[in-house]
KELUM-591200 format. One line per 4 residues: their letters; for each residue x negated, y, z negated of N, C-alpha, C, O, CB. Coordinates in Angstrom, 1 decimal. Glycine has a CB too. Layout:
<pts>
A	X:Y:Z:X:Y:Z:X:Y:Z:X:Y:Z:X:Y:Z; ...
</pts>
This chain:
<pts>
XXXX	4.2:-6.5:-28.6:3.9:-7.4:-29.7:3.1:-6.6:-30.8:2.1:-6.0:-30.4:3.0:-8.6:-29.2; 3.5:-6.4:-32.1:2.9:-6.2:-33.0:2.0:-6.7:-34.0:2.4:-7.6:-34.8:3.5:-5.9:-33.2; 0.8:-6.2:-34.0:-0.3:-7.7:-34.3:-0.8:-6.8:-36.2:-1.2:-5.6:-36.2:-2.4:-8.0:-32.5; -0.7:-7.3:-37.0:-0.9:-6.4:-38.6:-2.5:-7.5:-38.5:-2.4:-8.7:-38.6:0.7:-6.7:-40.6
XXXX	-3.9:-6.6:-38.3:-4.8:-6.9:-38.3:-5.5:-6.6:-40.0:-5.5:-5.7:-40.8:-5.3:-6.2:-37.2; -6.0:-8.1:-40.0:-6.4:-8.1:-41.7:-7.5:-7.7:-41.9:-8.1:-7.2:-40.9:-6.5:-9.4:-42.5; -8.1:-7.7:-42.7:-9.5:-6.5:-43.5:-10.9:-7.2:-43.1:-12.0:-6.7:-43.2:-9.4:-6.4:-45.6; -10.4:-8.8:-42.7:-11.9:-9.3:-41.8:-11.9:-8.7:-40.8:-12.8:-7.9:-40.7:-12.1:-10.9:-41.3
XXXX	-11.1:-8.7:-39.8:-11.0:-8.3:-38.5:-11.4:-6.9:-38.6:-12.5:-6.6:-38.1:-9.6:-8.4:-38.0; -10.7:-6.0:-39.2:-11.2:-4.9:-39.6:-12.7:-4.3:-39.5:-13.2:-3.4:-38.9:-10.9:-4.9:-40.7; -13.0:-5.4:-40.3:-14.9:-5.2:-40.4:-15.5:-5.8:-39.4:-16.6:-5.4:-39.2:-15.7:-5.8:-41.8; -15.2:-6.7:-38.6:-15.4:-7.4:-37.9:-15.8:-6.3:-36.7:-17.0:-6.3:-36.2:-14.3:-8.3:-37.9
XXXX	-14.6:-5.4:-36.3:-14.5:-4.4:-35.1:-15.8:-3.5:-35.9:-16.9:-3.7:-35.5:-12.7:-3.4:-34.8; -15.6:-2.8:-36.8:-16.5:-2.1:-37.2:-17.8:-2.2:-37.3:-18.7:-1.4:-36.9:-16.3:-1.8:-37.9; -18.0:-3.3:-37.9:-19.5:-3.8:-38.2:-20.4:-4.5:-36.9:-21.6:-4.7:-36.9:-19.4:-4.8:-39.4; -19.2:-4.9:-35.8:-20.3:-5.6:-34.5:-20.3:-6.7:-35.4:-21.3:-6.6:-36.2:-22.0:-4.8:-34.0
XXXX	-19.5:-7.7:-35.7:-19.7:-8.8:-36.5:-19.6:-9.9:-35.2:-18.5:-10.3:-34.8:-18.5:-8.8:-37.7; -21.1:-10.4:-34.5:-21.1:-11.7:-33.7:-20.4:-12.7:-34.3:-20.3:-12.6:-35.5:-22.4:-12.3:-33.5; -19.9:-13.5:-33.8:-19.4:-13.1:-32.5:-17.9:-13.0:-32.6:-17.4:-13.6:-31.7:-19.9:-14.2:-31.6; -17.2:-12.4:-33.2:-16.0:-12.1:-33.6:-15.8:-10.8:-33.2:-14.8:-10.9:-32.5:-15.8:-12.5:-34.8
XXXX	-16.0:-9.8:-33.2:-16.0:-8.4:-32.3:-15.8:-8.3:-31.2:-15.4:-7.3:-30.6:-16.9:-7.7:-32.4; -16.2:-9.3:-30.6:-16.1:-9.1:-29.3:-14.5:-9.5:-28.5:-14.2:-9.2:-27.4:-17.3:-10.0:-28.7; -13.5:-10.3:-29.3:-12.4:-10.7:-29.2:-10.9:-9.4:-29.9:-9.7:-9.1:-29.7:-12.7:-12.2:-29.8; -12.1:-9.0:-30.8:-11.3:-7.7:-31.8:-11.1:-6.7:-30.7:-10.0:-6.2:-30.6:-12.5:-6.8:-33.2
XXXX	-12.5:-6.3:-29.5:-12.7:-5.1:-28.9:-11.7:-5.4:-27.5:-11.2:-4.5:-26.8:-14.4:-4.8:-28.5; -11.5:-6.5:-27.3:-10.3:-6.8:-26.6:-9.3:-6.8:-27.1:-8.6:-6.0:-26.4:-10.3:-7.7:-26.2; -8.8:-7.2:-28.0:-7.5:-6.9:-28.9:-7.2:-5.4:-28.3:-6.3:-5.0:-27.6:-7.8:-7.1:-30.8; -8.4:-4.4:-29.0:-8.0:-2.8:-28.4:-8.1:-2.6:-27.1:-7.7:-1.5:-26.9:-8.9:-1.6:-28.9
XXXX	-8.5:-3.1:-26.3:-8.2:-2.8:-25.0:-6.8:-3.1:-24.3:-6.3:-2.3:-23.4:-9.1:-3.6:-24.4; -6.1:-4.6:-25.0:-4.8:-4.8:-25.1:-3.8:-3.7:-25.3:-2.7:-3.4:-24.9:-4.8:-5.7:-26.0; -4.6:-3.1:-26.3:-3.5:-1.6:-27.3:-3.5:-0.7:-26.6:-2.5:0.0:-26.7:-4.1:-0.9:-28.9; -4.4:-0.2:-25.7:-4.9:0.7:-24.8:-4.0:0.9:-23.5:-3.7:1.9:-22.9:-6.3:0.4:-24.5
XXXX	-3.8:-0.7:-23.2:-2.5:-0.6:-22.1:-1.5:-0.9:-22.7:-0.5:-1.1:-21.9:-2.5:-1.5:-21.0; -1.3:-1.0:-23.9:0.0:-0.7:-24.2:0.7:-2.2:-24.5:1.8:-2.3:-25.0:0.6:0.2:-23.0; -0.2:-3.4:-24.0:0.5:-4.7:-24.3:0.7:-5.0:-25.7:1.4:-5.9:-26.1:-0.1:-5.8:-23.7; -0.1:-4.3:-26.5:-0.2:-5.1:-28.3:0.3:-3.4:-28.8:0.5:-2.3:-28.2:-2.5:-5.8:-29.2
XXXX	0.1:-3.9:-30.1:0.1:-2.5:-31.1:-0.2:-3.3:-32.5:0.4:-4.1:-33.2:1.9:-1.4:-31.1; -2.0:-2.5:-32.2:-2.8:-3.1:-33.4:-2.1:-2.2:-34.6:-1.7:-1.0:-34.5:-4.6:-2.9:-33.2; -2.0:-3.2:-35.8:-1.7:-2.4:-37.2:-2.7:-2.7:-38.0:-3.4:-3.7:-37.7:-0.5:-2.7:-38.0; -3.1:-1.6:-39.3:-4.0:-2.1:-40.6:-3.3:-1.4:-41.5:-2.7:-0.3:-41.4:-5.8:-1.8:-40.8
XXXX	-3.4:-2.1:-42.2:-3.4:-1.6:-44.1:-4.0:-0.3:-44.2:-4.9:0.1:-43.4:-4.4:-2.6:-45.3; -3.6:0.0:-44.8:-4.4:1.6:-45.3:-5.3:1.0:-46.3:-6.4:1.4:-46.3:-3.4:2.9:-46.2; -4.6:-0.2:-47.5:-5.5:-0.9:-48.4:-6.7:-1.4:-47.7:-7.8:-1.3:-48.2:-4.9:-2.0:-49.0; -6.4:-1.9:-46.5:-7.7:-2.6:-45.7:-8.9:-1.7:-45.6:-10.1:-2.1:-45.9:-7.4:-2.9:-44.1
XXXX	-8.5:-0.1:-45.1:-9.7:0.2:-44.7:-10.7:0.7:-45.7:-11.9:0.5:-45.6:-9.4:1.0:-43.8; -9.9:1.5:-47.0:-10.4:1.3:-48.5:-11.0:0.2:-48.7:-12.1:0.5:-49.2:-9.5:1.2:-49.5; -10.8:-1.2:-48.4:-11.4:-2.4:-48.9:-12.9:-2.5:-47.5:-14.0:-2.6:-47.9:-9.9:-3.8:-48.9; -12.7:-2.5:-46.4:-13.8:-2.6:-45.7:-14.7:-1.4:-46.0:-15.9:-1.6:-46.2:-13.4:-2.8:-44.3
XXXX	-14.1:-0.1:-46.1:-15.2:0.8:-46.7:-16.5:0.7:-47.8:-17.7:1.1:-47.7:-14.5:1.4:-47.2; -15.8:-0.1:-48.7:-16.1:-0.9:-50.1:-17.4:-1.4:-50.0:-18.5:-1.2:-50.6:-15.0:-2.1:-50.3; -16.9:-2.6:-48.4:-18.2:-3.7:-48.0:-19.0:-2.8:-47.3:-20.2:-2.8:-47.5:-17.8:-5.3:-47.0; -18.5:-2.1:-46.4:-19.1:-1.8:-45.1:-20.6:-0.9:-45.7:-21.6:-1.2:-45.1:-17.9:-0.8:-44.1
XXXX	-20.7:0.1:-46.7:-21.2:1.1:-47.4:-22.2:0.5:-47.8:-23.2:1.2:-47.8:-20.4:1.7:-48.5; -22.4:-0.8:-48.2:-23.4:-1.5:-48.8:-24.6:-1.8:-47.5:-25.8:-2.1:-47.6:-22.7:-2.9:-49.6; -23.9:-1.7:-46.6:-25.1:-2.3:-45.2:-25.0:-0.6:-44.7:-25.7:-0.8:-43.7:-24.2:-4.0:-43.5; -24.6:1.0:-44.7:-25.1:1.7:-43.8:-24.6:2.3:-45.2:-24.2:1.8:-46.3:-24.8:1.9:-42.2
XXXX	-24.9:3.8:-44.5:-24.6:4.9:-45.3:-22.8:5.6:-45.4:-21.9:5.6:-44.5:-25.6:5.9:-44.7; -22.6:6.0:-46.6:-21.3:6.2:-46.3:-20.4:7.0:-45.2:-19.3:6.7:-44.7:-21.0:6.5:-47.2; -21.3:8.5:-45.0:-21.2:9.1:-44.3:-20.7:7.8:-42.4:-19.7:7.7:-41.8:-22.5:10.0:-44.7; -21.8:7.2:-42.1:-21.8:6.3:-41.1:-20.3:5.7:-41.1:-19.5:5.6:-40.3:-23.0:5.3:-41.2
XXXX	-20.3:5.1:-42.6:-19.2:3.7:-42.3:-17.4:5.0:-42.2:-16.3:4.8:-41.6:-19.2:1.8:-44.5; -17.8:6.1:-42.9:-16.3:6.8:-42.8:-16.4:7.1:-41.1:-15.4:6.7:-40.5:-16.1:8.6:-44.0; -17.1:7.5:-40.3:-17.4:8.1:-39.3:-16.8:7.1:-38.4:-16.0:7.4:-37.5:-18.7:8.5:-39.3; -17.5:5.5:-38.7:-16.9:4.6:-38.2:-15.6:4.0:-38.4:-15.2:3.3:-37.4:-17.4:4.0:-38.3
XXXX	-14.8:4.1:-39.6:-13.3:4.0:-39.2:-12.9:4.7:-38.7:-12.1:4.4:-37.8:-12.4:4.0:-39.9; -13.3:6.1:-39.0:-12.5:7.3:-38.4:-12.4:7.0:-36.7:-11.4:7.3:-35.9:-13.3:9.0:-38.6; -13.3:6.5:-36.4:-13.3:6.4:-35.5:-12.2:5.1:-34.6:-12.0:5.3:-33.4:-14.5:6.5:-35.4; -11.7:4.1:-35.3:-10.7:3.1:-35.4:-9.3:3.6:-35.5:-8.3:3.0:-35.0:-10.9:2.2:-36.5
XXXX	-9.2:4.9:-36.2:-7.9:5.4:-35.8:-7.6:6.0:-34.5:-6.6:6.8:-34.5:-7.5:6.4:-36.8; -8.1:5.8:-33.4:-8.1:6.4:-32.3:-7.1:5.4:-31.1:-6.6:5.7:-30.0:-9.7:6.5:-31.9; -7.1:3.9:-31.9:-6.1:2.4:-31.2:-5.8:2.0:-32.8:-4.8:1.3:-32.8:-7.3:0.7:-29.9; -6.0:2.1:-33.7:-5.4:1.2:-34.6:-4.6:2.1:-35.8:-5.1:3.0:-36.4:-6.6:0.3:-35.4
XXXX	-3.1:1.6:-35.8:-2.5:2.4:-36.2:-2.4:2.0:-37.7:-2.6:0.8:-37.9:-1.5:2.5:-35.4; -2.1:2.9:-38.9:-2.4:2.8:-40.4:-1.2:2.5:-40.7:-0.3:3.3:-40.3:-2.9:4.0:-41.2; -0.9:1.1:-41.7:0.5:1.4:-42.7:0.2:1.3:-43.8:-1.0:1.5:-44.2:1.9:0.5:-42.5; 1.6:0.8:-44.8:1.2:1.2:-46.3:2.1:0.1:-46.5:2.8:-0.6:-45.8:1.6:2.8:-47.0
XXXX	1.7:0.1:-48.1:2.9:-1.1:-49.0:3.7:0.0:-50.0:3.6:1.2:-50.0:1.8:-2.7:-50.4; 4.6:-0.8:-50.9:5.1:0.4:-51.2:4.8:-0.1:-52.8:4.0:-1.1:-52.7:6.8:0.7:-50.7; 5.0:0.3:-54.4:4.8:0.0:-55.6:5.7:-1.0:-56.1:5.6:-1.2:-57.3:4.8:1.0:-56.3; 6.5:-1.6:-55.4:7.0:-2.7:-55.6:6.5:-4.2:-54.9:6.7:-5.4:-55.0:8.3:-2.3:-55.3
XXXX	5.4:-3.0:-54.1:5.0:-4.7:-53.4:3.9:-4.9:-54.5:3.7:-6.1:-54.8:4.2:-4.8:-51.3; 3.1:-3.9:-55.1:2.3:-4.6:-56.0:2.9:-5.4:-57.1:2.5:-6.4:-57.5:1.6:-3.7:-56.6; 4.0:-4.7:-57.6:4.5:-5.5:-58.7:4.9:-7.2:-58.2:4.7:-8.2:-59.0:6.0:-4.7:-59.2; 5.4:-7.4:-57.0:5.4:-8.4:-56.7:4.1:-9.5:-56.2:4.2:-10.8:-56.3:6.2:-8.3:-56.0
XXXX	2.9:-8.7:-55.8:2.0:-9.1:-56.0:1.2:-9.7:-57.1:0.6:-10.7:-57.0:1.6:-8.5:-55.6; 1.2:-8.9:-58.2:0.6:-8.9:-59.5:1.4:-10.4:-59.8:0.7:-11.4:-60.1:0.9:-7.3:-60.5; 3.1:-10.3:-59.7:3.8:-11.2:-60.6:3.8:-12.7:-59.3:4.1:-13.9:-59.7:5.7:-10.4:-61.2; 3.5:-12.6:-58.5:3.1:-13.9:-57.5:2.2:-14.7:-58.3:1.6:-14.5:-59.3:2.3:-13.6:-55.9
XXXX	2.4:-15.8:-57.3:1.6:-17.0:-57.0:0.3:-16.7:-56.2:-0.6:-17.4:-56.5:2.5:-17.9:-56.3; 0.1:-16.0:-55.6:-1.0:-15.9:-54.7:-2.3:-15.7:-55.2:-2.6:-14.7:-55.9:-0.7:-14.9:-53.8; -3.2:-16.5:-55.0:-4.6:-15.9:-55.7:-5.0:-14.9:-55.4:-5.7:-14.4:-56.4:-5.8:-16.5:-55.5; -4.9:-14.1:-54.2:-5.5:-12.8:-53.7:-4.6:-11.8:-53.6:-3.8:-11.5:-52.7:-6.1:-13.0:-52.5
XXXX	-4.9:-11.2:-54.5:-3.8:-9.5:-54.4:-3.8:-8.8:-53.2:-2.8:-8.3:-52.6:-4.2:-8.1:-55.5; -5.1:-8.6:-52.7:-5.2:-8.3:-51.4:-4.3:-8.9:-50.2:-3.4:-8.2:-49.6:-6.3:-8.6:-51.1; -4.5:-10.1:-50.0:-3.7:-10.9:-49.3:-2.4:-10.8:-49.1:-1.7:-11.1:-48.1:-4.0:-11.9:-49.6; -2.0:-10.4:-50.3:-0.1:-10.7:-50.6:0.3:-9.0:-50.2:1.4:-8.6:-49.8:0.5:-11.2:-53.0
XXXX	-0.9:-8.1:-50.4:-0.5:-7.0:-49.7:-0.3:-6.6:-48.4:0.5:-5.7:-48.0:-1.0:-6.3:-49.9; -1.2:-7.3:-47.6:-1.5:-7.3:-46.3:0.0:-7.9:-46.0:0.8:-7.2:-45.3:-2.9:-8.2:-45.8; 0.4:-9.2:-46.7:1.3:-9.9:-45.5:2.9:-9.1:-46.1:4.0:-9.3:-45.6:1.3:-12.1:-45.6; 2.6:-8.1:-47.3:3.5:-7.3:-47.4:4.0:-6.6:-46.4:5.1:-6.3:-45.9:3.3:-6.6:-48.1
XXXX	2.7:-6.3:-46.3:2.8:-4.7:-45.1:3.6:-5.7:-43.5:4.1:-5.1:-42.6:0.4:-3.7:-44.5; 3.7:-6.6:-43.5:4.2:-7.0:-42.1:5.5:-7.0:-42.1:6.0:-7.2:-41.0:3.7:-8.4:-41.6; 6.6:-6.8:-43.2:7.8:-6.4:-42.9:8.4:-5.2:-43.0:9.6:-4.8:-42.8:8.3:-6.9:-43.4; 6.8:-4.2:-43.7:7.1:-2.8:-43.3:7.1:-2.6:-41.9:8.2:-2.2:-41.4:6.2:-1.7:-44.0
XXXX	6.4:-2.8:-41.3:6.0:-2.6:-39.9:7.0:-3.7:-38.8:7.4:-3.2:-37.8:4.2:-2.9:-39.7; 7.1:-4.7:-39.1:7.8:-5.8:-38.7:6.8:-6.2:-37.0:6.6:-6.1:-35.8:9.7:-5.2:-38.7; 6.6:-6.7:-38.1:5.1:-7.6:-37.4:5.1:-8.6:-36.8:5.9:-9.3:-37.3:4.2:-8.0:-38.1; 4.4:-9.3:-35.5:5.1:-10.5:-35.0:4.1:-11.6:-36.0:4.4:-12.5:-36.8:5.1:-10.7:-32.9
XXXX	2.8:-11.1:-35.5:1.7:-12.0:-36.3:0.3:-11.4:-36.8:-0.3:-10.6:-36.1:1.3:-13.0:-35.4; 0.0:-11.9:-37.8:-1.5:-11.2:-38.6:-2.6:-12.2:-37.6:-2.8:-13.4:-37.5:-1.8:-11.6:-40.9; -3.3:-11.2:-37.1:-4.4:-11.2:-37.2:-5.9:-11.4:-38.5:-6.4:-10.6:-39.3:-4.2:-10.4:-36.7; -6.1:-12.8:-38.2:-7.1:-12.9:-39.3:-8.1:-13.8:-39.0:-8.1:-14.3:-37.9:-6.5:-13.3:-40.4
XXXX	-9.3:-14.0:-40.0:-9.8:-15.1:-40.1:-9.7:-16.2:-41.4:-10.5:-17.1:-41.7:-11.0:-14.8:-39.9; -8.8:-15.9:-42.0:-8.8:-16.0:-44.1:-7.9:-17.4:-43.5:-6.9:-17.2:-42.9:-7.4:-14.2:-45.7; -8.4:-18.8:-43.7:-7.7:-19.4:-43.9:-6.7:-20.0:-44.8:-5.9:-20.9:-44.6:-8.2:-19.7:-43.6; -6.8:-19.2:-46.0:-5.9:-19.1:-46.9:-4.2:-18.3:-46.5:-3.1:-18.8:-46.5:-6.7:-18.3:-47.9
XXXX	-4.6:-17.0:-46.2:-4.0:-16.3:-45.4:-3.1:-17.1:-44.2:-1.9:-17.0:-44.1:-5.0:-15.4:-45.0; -3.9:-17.9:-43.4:-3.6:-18.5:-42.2:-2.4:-19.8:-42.8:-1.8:-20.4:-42.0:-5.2:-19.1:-41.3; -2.0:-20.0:-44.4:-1.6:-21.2:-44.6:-0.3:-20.5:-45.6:0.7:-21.2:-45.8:-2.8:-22.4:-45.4; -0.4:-19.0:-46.2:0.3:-18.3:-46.6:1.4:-17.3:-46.2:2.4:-17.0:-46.8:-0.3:-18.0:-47.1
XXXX	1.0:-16.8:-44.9:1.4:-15.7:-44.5:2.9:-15.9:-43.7:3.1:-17.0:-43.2:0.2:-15.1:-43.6; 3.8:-15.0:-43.7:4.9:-14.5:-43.8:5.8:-14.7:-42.5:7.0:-15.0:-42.4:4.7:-13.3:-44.1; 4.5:-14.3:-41.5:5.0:-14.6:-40.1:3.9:-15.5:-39.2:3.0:-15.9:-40.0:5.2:-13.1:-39.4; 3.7:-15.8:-38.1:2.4:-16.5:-37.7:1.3:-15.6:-37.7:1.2:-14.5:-37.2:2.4:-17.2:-36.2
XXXX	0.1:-16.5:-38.6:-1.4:-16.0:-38.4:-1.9:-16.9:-37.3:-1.5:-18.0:-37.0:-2.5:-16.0:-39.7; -3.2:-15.6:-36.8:-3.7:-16.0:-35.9:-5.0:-15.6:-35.9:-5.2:-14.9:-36.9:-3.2:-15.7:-34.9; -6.5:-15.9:-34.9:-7.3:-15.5:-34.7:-7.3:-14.7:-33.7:-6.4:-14.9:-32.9:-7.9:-16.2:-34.8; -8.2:-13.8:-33.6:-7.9:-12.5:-32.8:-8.4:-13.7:-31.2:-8.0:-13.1:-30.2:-9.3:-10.7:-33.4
XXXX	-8.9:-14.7:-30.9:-9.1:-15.5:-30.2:-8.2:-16.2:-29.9:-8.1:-16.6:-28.8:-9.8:-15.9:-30.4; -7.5:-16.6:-30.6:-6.0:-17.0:-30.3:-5.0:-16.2:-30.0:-4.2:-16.9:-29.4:-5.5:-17.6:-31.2; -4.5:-15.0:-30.2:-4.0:-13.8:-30.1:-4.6:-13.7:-28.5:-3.7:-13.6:-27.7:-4.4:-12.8:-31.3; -5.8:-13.6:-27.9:-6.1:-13.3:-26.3:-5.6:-14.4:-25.4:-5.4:-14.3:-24.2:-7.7:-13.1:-26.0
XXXX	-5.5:-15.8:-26.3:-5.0:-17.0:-25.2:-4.0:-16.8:-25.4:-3.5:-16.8:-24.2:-5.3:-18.5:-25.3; -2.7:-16.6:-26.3:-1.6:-16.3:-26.2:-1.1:-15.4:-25.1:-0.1:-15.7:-24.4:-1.5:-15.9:-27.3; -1.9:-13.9:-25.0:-1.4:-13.1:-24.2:-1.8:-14.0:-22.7:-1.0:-14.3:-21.8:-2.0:-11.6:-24.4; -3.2:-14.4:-22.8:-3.1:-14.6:-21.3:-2.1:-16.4:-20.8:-2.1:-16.8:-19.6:-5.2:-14.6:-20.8
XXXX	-1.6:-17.1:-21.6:-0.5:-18.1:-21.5:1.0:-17.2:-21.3:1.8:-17.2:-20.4:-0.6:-19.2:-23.1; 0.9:-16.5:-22.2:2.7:-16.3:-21.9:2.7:-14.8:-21.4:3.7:-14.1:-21.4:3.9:-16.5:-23.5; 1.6:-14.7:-20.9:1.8:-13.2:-19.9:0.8:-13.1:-18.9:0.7:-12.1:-18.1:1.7:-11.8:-20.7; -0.1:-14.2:-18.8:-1.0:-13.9:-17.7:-2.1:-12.5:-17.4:-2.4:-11.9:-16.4:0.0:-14.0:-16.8
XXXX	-2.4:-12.2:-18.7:-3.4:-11.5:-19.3:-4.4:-11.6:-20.1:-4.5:-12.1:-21.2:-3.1:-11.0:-19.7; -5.3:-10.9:-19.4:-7.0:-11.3:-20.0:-7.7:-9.9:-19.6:-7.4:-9.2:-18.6:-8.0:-13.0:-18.9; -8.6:-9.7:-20.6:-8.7:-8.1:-21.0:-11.0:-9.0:-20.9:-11.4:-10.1:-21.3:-7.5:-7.1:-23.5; -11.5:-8.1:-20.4:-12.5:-8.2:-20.6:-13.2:-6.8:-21.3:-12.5:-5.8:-21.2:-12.9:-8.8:-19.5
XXXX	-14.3:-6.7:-21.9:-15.4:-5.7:-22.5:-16.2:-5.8:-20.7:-16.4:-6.7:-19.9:-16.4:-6.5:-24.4; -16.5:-4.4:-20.9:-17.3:-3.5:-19.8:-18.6:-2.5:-20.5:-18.3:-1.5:-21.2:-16.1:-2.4:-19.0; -19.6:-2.8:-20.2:-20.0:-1.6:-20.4:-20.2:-0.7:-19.5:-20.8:-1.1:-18.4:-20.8:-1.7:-20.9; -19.9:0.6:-19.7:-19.9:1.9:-19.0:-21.4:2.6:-18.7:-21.4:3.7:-18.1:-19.1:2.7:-19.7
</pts>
């Protein structure tokens, strides 16, 4: 299953965002055995950088994506998805890129919290909490956080 994780989620994993991280860090544990294959935007992580920089230092918040490319894999849009962005309907340019990127990648469902997003998007959105009852309903999987 291919899950295109949006730029809340994003920050969400990164920043330790209560109580929503803790369903994200499962998501990667999912990716880890191989049942999911988390995606982001390349735009995303530019855009959480953006926010993230304002609560630590930059050095920290690069250190901390870098460290997300280790389970989360990067795609792209192409210059036609902006043009179609720009010339849309959609209020959020962001948004219309993200759910771009899900037919580069061919995505089953976004990962989000943007209820906008959740009423727009291309293929089924989901909450990264809904995404773990899914796996554990139609596969009988449940991933817990450990600390080591």
């Amino acid at each position: 299953m291919k899950l295109l994780l949006d730029t809340n989620i994003l920050i969400d994993l990164v920043a330790d965002r209560a109580p929503y991280a803790e369903d994200v860090r499962k998501l990667c544990i999912a990716a880890v055995f191989g049942d999911v294959q988390l995606w982001v935007s390349a735009q995303s992580y530019a855009d959480a950088f953006c926010v993230l920089r304002k609560e630590a230092s930059k050095r920290a918040v690069k250190n901390a994506l870098l460290a997300t490319l280790d389970m989360l894999l990067p795609c792209g849009t192409y210059a036609s998805d902006l043009r179609a962005a720009l010339e849309s309907d959609w209020p959020d340019v962001e948004d219309y890129l993200i759910a771009a990127s899900t037919k580069h990648i061919g995505a089953d469902i976004i990962v989000t919290r943007d209820s906008e997003m959740m009423q727009r998007g291309p293929v089924p959105t989901m909450t990264a909490e809904a995404v773990l009852l899914k796996l554990q309903d139609e596969r009988g999987l449940v991933y817990d956080d450990i600390a080591l």
